[in-house]
C-alpha positions in Angstrom: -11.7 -10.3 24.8 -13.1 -9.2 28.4 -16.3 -7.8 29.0 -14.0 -5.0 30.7 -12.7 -4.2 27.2 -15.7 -3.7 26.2 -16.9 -1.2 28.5 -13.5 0.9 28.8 -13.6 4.3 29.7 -11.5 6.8 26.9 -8.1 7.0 27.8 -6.5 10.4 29.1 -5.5 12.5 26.0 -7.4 10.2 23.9 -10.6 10.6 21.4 -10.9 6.9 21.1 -11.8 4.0 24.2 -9.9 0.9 24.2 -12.4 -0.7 23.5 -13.0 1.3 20.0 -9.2 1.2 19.2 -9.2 -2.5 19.2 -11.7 -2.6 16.7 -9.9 -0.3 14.6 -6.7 -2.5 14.9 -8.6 -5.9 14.4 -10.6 -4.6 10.8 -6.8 -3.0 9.8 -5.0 -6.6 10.9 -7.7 -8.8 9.1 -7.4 -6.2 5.8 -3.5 -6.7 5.9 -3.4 -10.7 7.3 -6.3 -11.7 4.5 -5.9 -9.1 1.5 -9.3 -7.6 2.1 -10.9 -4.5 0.8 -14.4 -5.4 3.1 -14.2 -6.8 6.2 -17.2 -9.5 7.2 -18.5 -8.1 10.4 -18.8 -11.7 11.2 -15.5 -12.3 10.6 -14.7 -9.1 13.0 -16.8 -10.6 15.7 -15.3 -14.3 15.3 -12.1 -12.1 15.6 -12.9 -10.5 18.7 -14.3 -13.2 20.1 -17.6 -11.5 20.9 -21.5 -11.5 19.9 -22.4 -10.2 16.3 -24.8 -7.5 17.8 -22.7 -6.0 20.0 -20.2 -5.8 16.7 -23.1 -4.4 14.4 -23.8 -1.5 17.4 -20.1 -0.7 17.8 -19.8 -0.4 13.8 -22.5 1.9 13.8 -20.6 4.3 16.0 -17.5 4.2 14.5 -18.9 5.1 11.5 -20.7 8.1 12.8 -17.2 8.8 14.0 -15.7 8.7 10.4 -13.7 5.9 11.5 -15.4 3.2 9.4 -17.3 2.7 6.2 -20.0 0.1 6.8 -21.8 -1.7 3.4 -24.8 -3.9 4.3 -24.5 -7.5 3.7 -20.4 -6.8 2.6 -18.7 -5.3 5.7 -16.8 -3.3 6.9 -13.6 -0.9 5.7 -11.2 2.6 7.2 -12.0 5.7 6.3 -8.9 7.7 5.9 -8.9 8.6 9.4 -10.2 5.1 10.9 -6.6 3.6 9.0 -4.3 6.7 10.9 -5.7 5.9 14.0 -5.1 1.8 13.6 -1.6 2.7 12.0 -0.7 4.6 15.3 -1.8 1.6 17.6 -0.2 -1.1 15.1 2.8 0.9 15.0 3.1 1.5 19.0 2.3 -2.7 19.1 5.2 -4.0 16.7 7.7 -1.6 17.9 7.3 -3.0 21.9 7.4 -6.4 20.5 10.7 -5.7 19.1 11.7 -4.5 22.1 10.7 -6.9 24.6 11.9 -9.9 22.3 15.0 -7.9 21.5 16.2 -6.4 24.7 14.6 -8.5 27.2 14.3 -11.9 25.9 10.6 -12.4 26.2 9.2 -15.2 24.0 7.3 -14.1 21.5 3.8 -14.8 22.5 4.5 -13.5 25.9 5.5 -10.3 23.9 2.8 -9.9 21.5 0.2 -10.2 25.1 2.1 -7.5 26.5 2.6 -5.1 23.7 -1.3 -5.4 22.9 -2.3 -3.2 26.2 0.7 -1.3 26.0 -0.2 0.0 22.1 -3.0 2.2 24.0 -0.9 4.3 26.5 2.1 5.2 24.0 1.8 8.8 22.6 3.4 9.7 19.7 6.3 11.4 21.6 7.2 8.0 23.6 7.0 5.8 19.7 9.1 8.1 18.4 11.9 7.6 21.3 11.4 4.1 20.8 11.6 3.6 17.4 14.7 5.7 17.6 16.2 3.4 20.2 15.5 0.8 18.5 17.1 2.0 15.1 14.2 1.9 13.0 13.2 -1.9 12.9 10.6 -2.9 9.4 9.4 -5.7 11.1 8.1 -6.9 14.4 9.3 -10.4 15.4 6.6 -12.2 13.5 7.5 -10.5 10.3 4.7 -8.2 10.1 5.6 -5.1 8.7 5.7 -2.3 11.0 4.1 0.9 9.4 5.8 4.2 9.3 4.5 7.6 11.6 1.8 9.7 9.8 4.4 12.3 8.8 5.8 9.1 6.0 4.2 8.4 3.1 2.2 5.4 2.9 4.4 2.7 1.1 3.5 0.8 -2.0 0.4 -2.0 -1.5 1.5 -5.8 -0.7 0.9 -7.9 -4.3 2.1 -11.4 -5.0 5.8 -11.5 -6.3 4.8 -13.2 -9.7 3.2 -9.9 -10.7 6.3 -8.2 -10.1 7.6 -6.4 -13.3 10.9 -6.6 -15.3 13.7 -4.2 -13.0 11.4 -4.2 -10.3 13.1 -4.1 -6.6 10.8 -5.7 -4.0 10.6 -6.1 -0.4 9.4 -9.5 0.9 6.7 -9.0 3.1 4.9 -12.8 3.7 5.9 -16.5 2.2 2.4 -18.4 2.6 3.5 -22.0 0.9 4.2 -25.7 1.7 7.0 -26.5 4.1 9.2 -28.0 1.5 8.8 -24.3 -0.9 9.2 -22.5 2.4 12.4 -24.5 3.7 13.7 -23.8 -0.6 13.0 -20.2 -0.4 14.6 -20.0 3.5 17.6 -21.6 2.0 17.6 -18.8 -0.8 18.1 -16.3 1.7 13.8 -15.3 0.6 12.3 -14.5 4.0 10.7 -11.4 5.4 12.8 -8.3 5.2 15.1 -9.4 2.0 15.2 -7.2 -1.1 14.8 -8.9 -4.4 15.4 -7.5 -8.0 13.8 -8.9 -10.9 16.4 -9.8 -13.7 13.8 -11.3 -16.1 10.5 -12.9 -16.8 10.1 -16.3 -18.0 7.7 -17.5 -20.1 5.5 -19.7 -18.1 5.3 -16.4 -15.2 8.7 -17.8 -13.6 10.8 -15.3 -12.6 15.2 -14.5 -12.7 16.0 -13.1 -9.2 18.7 -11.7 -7.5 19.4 -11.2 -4.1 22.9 -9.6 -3.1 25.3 -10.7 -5.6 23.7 -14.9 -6.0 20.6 -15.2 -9.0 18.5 -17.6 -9.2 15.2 -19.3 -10.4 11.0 -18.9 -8.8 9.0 -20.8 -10.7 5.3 -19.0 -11.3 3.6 -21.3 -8.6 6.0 -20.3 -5.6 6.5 -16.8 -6.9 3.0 -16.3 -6.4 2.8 -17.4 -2.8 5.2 -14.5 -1.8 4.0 -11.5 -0.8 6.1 -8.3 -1.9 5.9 -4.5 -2.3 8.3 -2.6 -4.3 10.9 -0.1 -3.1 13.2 2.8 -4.8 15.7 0.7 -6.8 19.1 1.8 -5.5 21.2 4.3 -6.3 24.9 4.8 -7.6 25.7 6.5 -4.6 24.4 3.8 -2.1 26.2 1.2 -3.4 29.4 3.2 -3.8 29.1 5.1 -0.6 31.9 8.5 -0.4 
């Protein structure tokens, strides 16, 4: 991160400098990426690539902010308000990566280095438009989930799929396993995005899945490297549409 960055000015129409937004974005990525509740601030530092103390006096403002919840010698968490404000940015971030991979062709790292100034000057006006445009996308091109608008209830927290429960209609979120499990579950049509429904429950914590109209077998070791939330189960009328 640039010294710049650090130093930036609040943005027109903005509460928040660039500089404090990033922060916000980084503690809400880590908490998502690692399954955190308490976010080391040297973690946040090593994240942001900059000293510990200028991390420690930053905190400390955010948190007379009400952005941030600071525990000494634990970390660092949102306040209710901190977690809007890094929902917004995260948000405005996935959906421009979607577009630029999408409509035009930028590689994906190219993207994600664009998308992460651009996050700061969308209001919610232009997201909207976008989001719109681009017909409502779930995921940015790395398969990270792209959160809904503050007027959407907050979806269902990620858990591994092996505690998913008997009927239970999942969303995959994340597959964090060995190439071979990866390239199995790939093959099963299991990657980000795909809905699941659990037929039964195994003994041994394996699970009876089905995806579409094909079932099959996740033994209790895999299952548990796949990241899921659930979802409404569907209805009568959406798969007999009138």
């Amino acid at each position: 991160m640039s010294n710049e960055l650090l130093t930036a000015n609040p943005l027109p129409g903005s509460a928040l400098s660039e500089s404090e937004e990033m922060y916000l974005i980084t503690i809400a990525n880590l908490i998502e990426s690692q399954l955190l509740q308490v976010v080391p601030l040297s973690l946040l530092a090593e994240a942001l690539k900059i000293h510990a103390v200028s991390t420690n006096q930053m905190i400390r403002k955010l948190e007379e902010s009400g952005l941030v919840d600071y525990l000494p010698y634990k970390g660092v968490s949102l306040t209710e308000r901190g977690e809007r404000a890094a929902r917004r940015m995260i948000r405005n971030r996935r959906l421009w990566e979607v577009f630029l991979v999408r409509h035009l062709q930028l590689p994906v790292d190219r993207a994600v280095e664009l998308a992460c100034g651009m996050e700061h000057i969308t209001d919610g006006a232009v997201c909207a438009r976008l989001a719109k445009f681009l017909e409502y996308p779930q995921f940015d091109p790395l398969g990270n989930l792209i959160p809904a608008c503050d007027e959407e209830p907050a979806p269902e927290p990620w858990f591994p799929l092996a505690q998913a429960r008997l009927h239970d209609r999942v969303l995959v979120r994340q597959i964090d396993c060995d190439p071979a499990a990866r390239a199995f579950l790939m093959n099963e049509g299991i990657y980000p995005g795909a809905e699941l429904e659990v037929l039964g429950l195994g003994e041994k914590g394996g699970l009876l899945l089905q995806l579409d109209t094909q079932r099959f077998h996740l033994a209790a070791d895999v299952a548990a490297q796949v990241l899921v939330r659930r979802v409404p189960p569907i209805t009568a009328s959406q798969e007999n549409p009138t």
